[in-house]
RONUTOR-946288 format. One record per residue (C-alpha): residue in one letter; x, y negated, z negated. Coordinates in steps of 0.05 Angstrom, whole numbers, plus 5000, padded with zeros to 4 digits. Each point is the difference from the previous one (the first is absolute). Example, Ala and Ser with C-alpha at 12.3 -4.5 7.8 and 13.67 -1.06 7.14 Angstrom:
2
a524650904844 s502749315013 
END
This chain:
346
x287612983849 x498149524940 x499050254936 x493549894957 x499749984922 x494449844956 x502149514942 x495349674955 x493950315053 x502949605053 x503650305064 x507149785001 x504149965063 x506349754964 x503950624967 x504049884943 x507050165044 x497649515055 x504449405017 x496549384983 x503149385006 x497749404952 x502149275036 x499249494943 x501150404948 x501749584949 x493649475017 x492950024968 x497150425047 x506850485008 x501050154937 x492350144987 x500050515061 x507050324970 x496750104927 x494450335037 x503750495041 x503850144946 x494250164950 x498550485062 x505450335006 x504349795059 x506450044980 x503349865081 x499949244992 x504349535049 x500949344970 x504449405007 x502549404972 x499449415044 x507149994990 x501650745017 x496049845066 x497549295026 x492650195026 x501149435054 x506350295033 x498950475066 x506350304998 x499550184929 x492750284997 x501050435057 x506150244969 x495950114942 x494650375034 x504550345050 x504250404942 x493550134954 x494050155039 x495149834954 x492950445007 x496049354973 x499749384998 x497849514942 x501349215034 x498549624936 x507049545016 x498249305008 x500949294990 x494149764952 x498149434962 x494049494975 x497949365038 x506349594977 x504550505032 x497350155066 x497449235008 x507649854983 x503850565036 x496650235062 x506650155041 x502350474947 x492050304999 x499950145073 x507450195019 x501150474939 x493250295003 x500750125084 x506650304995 x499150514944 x493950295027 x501850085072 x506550354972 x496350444968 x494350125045 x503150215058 x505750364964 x494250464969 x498450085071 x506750095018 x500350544956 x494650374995 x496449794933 x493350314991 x496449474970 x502249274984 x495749574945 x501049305019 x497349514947 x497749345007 x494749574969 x493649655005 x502549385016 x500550245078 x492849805013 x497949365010 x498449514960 x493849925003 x496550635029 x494350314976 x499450304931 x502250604982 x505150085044 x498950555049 x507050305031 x497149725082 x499949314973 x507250055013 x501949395047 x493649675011 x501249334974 x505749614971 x504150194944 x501449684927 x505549445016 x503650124948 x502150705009 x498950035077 x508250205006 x498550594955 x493250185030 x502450105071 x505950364984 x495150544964 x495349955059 x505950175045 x502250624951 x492650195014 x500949955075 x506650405001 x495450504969 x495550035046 x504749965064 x503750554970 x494050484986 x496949895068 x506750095051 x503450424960 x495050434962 x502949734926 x496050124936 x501549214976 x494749744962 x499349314961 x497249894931 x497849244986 x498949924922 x497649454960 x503249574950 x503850454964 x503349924917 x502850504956 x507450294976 x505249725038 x497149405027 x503349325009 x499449464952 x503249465034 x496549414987 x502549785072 x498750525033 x495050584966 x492150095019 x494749654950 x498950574949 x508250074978 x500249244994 x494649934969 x502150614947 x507149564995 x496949354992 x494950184947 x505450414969 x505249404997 x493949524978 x498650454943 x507650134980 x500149155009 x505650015053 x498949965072 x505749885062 x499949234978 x502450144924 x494849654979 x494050194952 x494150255041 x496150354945 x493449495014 x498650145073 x502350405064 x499949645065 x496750505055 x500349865075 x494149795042 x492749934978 x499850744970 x493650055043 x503650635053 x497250614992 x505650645002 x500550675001 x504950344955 x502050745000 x505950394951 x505650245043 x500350604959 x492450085040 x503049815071 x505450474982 x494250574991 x496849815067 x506549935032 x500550814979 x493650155015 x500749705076 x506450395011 x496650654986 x493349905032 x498850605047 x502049995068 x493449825035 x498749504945 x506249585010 x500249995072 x493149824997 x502849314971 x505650035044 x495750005060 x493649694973 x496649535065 x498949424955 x505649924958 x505250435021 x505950224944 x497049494946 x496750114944 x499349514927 x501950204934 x495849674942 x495650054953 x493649615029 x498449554948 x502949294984 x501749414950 x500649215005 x507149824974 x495749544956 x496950764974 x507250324998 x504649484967 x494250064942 x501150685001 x507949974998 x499149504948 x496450454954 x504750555016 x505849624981 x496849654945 x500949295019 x495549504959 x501249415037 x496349645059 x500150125071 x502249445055 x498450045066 x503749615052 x496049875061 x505449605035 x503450745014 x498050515056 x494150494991 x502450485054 x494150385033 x492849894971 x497950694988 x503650745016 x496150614980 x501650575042 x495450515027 x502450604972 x494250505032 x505650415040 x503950214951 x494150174952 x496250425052 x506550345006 x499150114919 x504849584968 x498749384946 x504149664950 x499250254930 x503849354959 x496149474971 x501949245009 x500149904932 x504250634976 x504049925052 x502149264982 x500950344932 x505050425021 x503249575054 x500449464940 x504050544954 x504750195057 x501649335006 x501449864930 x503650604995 x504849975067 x499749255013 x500349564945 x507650094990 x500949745069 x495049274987 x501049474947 x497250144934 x500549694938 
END
């Protein structure tokens, strides 16, 4: 028989002894959902290197599961990236992002697990469906080109769900956030989302040293018009809603898990949105840059706009609580802090 606590008012299914297994721990959205069960109080915490266990080996992650039976499952291991990396690697998008999560998937079934959080994103939905983005606009039009590879692999995850729950009576449910920033994130200039290279380039403008070597102190060239409007939530808040999903009461969660429209889906976010025109003057002021703002049209805008309906989740009684602007603040000091020695400064 489960066990029910009350912690901070809520009801908790997870006990602090249960076995919960973090894939990805080390990533943005990992490491965010480790702080937070750790600021809880669960101290029974599988985790793994990539290296102590390769996500996208069968042999290995039913080994894996096999030996520790985990009690929950947190599916946050992924291959990510901005438009330059999924326009440039789709193989690597669709094959890594396929194999991990149908190892994992049907090993939790395999297994037993209780509940498995699969995360995703908003990018699933196509590109240009109706605004907000309502969970049963999955697959009703054509995706974003340039991070089709990704997309379907998530959409798949989000069918393995499904599948799962209705032949074999799994608890799998899928959590599709928005763009997401914070502690941890990637600043790749290749290969990171807008906000970190934005952070990185304004930084590196301001310092006067950029990837070139060359002085960049006068302007910062951003890609596309700036005219897309997105959606950005702190992962430290997906990390609370991840919690709060995993310990919804029983006839609340499988009322997702079986829910006629959308079944096993449900969006993460914070319901209100930007221009990147709107947010790299934002980031600007954060960082302090006094210099002007280029804007290269000749480079890919990537969908038009994505604002996520986040209606679910809030009827359910959960919203974000961090600002935009304080959280670029403190994204902006965490980066200073943990990344600078690893960039070119002056």
């Amino acid at each position: 028989m489960r066990t029910w606590l009350m912690r901070n008012g809520r009801n908790v299914l997870m006990d602090k002894q249960a076995k919960i297994y973090v894939a990805g721990h080390r990533g943005l959205v990992g490491s965010a959902i480790v702080r937070k069960l750790n600021s809880d109080g669960c101290t029974n915490l599988l985790l793994a290197t990539s290296s102590e266990l390769d996500l996208r080996n069968q042999s290995a992650v039913r080994e894996f599961f096999s030996r520790e039976k985990p009690d929950y499952v947190f599916l946050a291991a992924a291959k990510v990236g901005g438009i330059v990396a999924n326009n440039s690697y789709p193989a690597e998008f669709i094959h890594d992002n396929l194999m991990i999560q149908t190892n994992i998937i049907h090993n939790s079934w395999k297994t037993g697990v209780k509940r498995l959080l699969f995360l995703g994103s908003t990018c699933i939905y196509p590109r240009l469906a109706h605004q907000p983005l309502k969970e049963e606009y999955l697959l009703t039009g054509p995706l974003e080109p340039t991070n089709e590879a990704y997309a379907i692999a998530k959409i798949a995850g989000i069918t393995m769900c499904r599948s799962y729950n209705r032949q074999y009576g799994t608890s799998f449910l899928a959590a599709m956030p928005t763009n997401l920033y914070g502690p941890n994130d990637n600043f790749d200039l290749e290969t990171s989302h807008v906000l970190p290279a934005l952070i990185r380039k304004f930084h590196e403008a301001k310092a006067g040293t950029a990837d070139s070597g060359q002085r960049t102190g006068e302007k910062v060239v951003i890609w596309g018009t700036g005219t897309p409007i997105r959606e950005f939530l702190h992962v430290d808040d997906l990390a609370d809603a991840c919690l709060f999903l995993m310990n919804l009461p029983e006839e609340k969660y499988q009322s997702l898990v079986t829910s006629h429209e959308s079944p096993a889906l449900i969006n993460i976010g914070t319901g209100e949105e930007v221009s990147i025109r709107e947010l790299a003057l934002l980031i600007k002021k954060v960082v302090g840059f006094e210099g002007e703002l280029n804007f290269d049209s000749s480079r890919p805008d990537g969908t038009p706009r994505k604002l996520c309906d986040v209606t679910r989740i809030h009827d359910l009684g959960w919203r974000h609580r961090i600002g935009l602007e304080g959280g670029l603040k403190e994204t902006y000091r965490w980066y200073v802090e943990n990344k600078i020695g690893q960039v070119r400064t002056p």
